[in-house]
C-alpha positions in Angstrom: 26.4 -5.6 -7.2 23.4 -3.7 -7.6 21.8 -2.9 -3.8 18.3 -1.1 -3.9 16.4 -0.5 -0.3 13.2 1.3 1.0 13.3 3.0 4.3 10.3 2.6 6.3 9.4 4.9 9.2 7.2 3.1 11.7 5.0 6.2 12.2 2.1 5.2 10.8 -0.3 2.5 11.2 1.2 0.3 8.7 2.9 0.3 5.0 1.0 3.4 2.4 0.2 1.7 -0.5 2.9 4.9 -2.2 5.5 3.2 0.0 4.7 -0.1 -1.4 5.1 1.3 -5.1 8.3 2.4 -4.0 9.3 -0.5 -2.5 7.6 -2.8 -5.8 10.1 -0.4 -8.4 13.3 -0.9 -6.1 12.8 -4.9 -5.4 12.1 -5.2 -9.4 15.1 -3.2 -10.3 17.3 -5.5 -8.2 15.4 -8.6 -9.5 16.4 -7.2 -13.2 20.0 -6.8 -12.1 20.9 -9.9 -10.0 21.0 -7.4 -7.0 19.6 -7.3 -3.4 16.9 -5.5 -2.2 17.3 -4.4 2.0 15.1 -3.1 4.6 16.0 -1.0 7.0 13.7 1.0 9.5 14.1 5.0 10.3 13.3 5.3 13.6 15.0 8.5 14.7 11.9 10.3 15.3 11.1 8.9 18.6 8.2 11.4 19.2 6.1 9.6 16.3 6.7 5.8 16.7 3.5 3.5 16.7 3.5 0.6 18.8 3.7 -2.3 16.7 4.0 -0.5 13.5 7.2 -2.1 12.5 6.5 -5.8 12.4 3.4 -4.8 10.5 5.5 -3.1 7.7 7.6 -6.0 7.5 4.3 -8.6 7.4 2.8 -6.3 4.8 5.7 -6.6 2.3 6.5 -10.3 2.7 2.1 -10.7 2.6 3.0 -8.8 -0.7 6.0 -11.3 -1.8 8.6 -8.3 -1.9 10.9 -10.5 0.1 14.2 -8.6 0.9 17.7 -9.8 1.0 18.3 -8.1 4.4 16.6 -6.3 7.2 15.9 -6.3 10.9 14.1 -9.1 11.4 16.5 -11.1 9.4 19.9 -9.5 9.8 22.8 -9.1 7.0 26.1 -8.2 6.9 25.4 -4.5 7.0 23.3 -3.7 10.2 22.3 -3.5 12.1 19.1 -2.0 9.8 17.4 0.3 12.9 18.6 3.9 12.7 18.1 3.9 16.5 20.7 1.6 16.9 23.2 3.4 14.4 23.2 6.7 16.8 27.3 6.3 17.0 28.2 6.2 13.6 26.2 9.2 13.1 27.8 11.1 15.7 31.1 10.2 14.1 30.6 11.3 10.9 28.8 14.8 12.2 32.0 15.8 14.2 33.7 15.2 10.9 31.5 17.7 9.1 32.2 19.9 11.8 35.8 19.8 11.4 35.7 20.3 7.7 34.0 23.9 8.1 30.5 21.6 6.0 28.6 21.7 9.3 28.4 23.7 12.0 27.1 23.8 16.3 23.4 25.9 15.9 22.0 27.0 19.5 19.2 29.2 18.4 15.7 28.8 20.2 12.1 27.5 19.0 10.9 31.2 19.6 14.3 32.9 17.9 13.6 30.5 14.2 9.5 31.3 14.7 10.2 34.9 14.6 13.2 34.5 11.9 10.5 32.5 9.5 7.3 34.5 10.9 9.6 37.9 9.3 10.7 36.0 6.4 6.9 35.2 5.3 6.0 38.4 5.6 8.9 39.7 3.4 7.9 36.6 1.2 10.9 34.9 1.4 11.3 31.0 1.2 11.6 30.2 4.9 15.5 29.3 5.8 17.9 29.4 8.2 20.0 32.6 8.8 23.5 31.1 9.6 23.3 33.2 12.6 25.2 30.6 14.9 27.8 29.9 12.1 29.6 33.3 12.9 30.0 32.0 16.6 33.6 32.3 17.9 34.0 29.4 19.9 30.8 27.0 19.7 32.7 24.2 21.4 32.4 26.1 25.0 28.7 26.1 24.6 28.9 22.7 24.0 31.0 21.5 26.7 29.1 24.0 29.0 25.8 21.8 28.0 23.7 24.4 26.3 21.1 22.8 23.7 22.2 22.7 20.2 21.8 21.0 17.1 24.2 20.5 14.2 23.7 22.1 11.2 24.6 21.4 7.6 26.6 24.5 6.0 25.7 25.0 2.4 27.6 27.8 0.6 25.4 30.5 -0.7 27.3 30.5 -4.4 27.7 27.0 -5.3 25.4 24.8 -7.6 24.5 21.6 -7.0 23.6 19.1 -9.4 23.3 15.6 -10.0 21.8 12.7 -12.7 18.2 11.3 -12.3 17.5 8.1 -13.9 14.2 9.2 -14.9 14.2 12.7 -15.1 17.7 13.7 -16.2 20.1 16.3 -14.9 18.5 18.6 -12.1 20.5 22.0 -10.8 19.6 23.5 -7.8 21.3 27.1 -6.4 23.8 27.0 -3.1 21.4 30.1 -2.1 18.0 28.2 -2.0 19.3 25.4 0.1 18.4 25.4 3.5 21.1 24.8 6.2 19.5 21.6 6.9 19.6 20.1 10.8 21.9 17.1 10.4 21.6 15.8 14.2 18.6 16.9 16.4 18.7 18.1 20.1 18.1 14.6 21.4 21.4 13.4 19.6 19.3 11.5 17.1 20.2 12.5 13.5 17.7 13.6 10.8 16.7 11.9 7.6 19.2 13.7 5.6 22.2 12.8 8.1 21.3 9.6 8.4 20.3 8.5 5.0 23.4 9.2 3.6 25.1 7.9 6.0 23.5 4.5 6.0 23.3 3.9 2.2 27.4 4.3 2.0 27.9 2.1 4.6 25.3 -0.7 3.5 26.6 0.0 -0.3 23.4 1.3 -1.7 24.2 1.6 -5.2 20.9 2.8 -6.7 18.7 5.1 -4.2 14.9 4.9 -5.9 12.1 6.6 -3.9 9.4 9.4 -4.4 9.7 12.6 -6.7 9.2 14.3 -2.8 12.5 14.0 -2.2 13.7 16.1 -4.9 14.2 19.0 -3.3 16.4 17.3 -0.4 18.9 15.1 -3.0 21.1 18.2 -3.5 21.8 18.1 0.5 22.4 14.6 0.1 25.2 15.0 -3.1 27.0 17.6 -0.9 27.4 15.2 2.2 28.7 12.5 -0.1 30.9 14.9 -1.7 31.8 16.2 1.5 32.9 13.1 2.8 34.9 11.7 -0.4 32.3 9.2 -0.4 30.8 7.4 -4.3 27.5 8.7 -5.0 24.6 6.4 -5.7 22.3 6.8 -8.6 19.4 8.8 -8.3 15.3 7.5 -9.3 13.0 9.9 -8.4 9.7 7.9 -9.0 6.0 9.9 -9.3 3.5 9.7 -6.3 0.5 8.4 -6.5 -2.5 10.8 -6.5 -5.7 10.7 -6.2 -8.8 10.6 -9.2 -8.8 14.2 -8.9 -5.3 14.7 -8.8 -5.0 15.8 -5.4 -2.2 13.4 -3.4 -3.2 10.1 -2.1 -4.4 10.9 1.7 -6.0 8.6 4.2 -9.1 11.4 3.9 -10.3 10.4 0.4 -9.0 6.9 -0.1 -7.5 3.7 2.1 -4.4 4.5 1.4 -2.5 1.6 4.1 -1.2 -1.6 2.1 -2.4 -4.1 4.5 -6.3 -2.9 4.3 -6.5 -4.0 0.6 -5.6 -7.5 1.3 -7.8 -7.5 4.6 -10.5 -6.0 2.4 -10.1 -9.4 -0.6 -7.8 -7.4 -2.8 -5.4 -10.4 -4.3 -1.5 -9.1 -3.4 -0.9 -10.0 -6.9 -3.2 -7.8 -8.2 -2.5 -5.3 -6.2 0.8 -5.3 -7.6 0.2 -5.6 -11.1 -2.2 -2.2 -10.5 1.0 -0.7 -9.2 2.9 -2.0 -12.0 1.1 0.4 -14.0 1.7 3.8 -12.1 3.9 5.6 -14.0 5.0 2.9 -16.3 3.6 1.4 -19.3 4.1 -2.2 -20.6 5.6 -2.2 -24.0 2.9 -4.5 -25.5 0.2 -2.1 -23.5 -0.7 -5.0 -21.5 -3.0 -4.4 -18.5 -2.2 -7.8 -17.1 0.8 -9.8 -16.2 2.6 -11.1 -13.5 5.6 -10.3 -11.6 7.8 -12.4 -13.7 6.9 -10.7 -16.8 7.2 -7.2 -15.2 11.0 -7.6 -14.2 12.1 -8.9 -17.6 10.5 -6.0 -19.5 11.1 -3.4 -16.9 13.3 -0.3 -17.5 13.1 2.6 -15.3 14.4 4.8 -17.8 10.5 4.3 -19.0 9.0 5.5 -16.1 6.9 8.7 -16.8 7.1 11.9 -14.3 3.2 13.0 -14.1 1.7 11.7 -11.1 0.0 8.6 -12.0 -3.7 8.6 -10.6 -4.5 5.1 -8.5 -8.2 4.4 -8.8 -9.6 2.2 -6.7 -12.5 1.4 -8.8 -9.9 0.1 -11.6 -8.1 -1.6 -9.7 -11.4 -3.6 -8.1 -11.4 -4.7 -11.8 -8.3 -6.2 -11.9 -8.9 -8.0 -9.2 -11.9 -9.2 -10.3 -10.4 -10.5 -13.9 -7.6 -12.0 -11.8 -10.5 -14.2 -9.4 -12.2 -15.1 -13.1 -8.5 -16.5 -14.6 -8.2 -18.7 -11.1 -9.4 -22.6 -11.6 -12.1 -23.2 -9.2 -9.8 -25.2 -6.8 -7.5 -22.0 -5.9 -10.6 -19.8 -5.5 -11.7 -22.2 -2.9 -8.1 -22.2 -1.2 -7.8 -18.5 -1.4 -11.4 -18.1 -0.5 -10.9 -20.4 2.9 -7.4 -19.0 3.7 -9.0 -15.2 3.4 -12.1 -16.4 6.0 -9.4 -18.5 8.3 -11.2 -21.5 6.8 -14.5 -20.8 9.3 -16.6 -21.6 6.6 -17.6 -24.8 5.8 -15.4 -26.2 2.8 -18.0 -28.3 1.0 -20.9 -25.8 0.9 -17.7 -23.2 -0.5 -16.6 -25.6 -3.1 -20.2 -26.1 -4.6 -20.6 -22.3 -4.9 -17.7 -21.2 -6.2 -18.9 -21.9 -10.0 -22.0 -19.9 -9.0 -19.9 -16.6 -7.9 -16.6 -16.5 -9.8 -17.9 -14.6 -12.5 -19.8 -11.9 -10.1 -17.0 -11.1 -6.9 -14.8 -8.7 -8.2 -12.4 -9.1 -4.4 -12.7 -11.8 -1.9 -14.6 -10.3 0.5 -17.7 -10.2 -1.8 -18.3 -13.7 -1.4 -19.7 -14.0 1.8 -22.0 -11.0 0.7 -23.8 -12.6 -1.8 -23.4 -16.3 -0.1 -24.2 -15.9 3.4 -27.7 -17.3 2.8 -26.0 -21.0 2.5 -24.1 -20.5 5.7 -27.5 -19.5 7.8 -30.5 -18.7 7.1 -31.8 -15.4 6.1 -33.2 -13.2 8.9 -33.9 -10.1 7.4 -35.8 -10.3 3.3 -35.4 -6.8 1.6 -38.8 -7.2 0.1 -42.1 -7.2 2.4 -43.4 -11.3 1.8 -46.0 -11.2 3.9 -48.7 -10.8 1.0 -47.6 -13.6 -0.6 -47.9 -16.7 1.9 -50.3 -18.3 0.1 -48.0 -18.7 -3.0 -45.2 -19.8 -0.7 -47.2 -22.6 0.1 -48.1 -23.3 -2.9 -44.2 -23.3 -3.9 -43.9 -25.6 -0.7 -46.1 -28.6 -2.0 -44.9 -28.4 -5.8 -41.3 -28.5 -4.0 -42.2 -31.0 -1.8 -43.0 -33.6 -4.3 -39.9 -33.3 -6.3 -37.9 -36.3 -6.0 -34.2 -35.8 -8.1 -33.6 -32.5 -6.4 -31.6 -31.0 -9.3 -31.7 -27.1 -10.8 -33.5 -28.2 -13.6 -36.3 -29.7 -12.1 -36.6 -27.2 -9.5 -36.9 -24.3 -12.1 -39.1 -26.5 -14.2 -41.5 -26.7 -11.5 -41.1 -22.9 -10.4 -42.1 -22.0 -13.9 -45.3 -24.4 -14.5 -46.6 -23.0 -11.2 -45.8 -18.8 -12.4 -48.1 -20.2 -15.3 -51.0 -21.9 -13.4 -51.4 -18.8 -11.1 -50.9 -16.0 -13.8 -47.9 -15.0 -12.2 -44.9 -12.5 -14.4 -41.8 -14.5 -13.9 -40.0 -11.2 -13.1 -42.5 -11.0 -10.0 -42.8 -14.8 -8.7 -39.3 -15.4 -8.9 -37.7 -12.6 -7.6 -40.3 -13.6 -4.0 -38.6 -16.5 -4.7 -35.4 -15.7 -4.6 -35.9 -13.3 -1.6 -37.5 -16.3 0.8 -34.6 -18.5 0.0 -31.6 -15.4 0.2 -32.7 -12.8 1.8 -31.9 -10.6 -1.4 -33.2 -9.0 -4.3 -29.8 -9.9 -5.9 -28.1 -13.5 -5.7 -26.2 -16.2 -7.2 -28.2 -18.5 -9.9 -31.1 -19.1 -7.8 -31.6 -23.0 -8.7 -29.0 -23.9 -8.2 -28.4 -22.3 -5.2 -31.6 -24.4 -4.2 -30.3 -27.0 -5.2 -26.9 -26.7 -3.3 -29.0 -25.8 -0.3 -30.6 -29.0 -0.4 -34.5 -29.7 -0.6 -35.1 -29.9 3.6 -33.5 -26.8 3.9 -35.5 -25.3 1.1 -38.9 -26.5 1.9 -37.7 -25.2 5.8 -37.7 -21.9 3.8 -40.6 -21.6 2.7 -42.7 -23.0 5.5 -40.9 -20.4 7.7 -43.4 -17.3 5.5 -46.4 -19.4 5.0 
């Protein structure tokens, strides 16, 4: 059975919107195969936890609908799916490297490996390690006489390594630029690369799909399996995400955490179908499609290798066309559900024909419709010249009896024409006494939904 997982660490305030690209390719790729797609959290750098980071990552991706087969809130038959609670088995497994001669006991200091890569820069060398402690006689007294050490991996100088990527096809890397990578830190906890192998054998990872980032580390990863006996998995190496300029995705230029798009009105649906499209091109060229279509057409064999460029200003457009296919009814359910329904339902319902074809994300609602929830207390154009007219508007309003948009804008426009008034001018007072704003839904009937007490309340407020 095909198994695909991402491997969250909780040091950061939430999912990045790369890890959720990640985690949309491998929960599609087991979709497409009848597989499962797991969660499991890397915790083993204590030093870097965030309170509370954990459970957000987990809402975030089920907020997404990338609902996993197994994980640590839910359990399986492979956990348990914290690395911090794994410590033994990795201990296990590093004694074995030990004994084979593939790792090794390393007791150098901070200040020994600053000066080693400080002298190695200046000569400029690639910063490595020396495999100064490998030549050690008898590590296993330092050990058991409870100096600090950490256990390093052992990679022969004159081997090559290579191995199959399902996007990018065979990749070589020389034993001689391979750092002797730390397998299991001071404080007993392993590193990525220990642990990573180590957990996808024993939770039968078949595919292993993450970031083009990790490149460089997969040749570690083939010699642990290999050192063990142990199947390999295949290897996707998936582009990052970058920036409109081409510089890599960073919190400094864009929001770059999943959860702030849907707090922010983004649909998760159109979030995803914008992801859909990094790296990977529909076969029809479609722009837009759902989740459904996506994993029948999907290959990753298709996915391209340049970084794909995430623009947030495209994907507000998606958004947007996705608000305009909704029927009015599931506007008004998404818009209440995103305002924790604190808005009143009725005046929400009337408007939504008046704004569906102008909010490009949720959150633009309440920007342009505030003015039916309370009146305006601030008018971004000075009206105090204009009282006169306002009562004026107030008595031709007043008479009205079917309050309706029609009539109102009827009325409107025979009094622009007995005062001598441009329409531009007139109305746009108008619309500023009633809204606040220069720019607002149709302004009749946003009168009209306002009611004619309200409206006349309005007015009689600047005369």
């Amino acid at each position: 059975m095909v198994r695909t997982r991402i491997p969250p660490s909780p040091t950061g305030e939430d999912l990045h919107i790369g890890n959720l690209h990640t985690a949309l390719i491998n929960w599609t790729f087991a979709k497409k195969n009848s597989g499962e797609f797991i969660v499991r959290i890397e915790d083993t750098d204590q030093t870097r936890l965030v309170k509370g980071s954990e459970e957000r990552i987990l809402k975030t991706l089920k907020e997404y609908g990338l609902n996993y087969t197994e994980g640590p809130d839910i359990g399986g038959n492979a956990g348990p799916y914290r690395q911090s609670e794994r410590l033994e088995t990795y201990q296990i497994y590093a004694k074995e490297l030990i004994e084979k001669g593939v790792a090794y006991y390393c007791f150098c200091t901070k200040e020994r490996l600053d000066v080693l890569r400080k002298k190695q820069q200046k000569e400029g060398l690639v910063p490595r390690y020396d495999k100064h402690c490998l030549a050690l006689k008898d590590p296993r007294k330092k050990v058991e006489a409870g100096e600090e050490y950490v256990v390093r991996l052992n990679i022969p100088q004159d081997i090559t390594i290579s191995f199959e990527d399902m996007i990018r096809g065979e990749i070589s890397f020389l034993g001689k630029d391979i750092d002797d990578q730390v397998l299991i830190k001071t404080d007993g906890f392993p590193t990525y690369h220990m642990a990573v192998v180590v957990d996808d054998h024993f939770m039968k990872i078949t595919h292993v799909i993450r970031g083009e980032d990790w490149i460089s580390s997969t040749p570690k990863h083939v010699f642990l399996y290999d050192s063990f006996g142990w199947e390999k998995p295949a290897f996707a190496h998936t582009p990052l995400l970058r920036n409109p300029d081409r510089s890599k995705l960073s919190k400094r230029k864009n929001p770059v955490w999943a959860s702030w798009y849907l707090k922010h009105g983004y649909l998760p649906e159109a979030v995803l179908n914008y992801l859909c499209l990094m790296g990977w091109s529909h076969p029809k060229q479609k722009e837009i499609f759902d989740l459904q279509e996506f994993v029948s057409v999907f290959e990753i064999k298709k996915m391209q290798t340049v970084g794909p460029v995430f623009d947030p200003i495209k994907l507000e457009w998606m958004n947007g066309e996705y608000i305009r296919k909704m029927s009015d009814q599931e506007l008004k359910s998404r818009l209440a559900e995103f305002y924790k329904s604190k808005l009143d339902e009725n005046i929400v319902e009337k408007t939504v024909p008046l704004v569906k074809e102008r909010i490009k994300k949720l959150s633009d609602y309440l920007s342009l419709c505030e003015f039916f929830f309370s009146p305006p207390e601030e008018y971004q154009v000075d009206l105090t010249k204009h009282k006169k007219i306002f009562k004026k508007v107030h008595d031709v309003l007043a008479k009205i009896s079917q309050w309706k948009a029609e009539t109102i804008g009827e009325k409107l426009q025979e009094l622009a024409k007995e005062e001598k008034l441009h329409n531009a001018d007139f109305f746009m007072w108008i619309r500023v006494a009633v809204t606040g704003k220069k720019i607002s839904p149709p302004l009749n009937e946003s009168m009209e939904i306002l009611g004619k007490k309200e409206c006349l309340a309005r007015f009689e407020k600047l005369e």
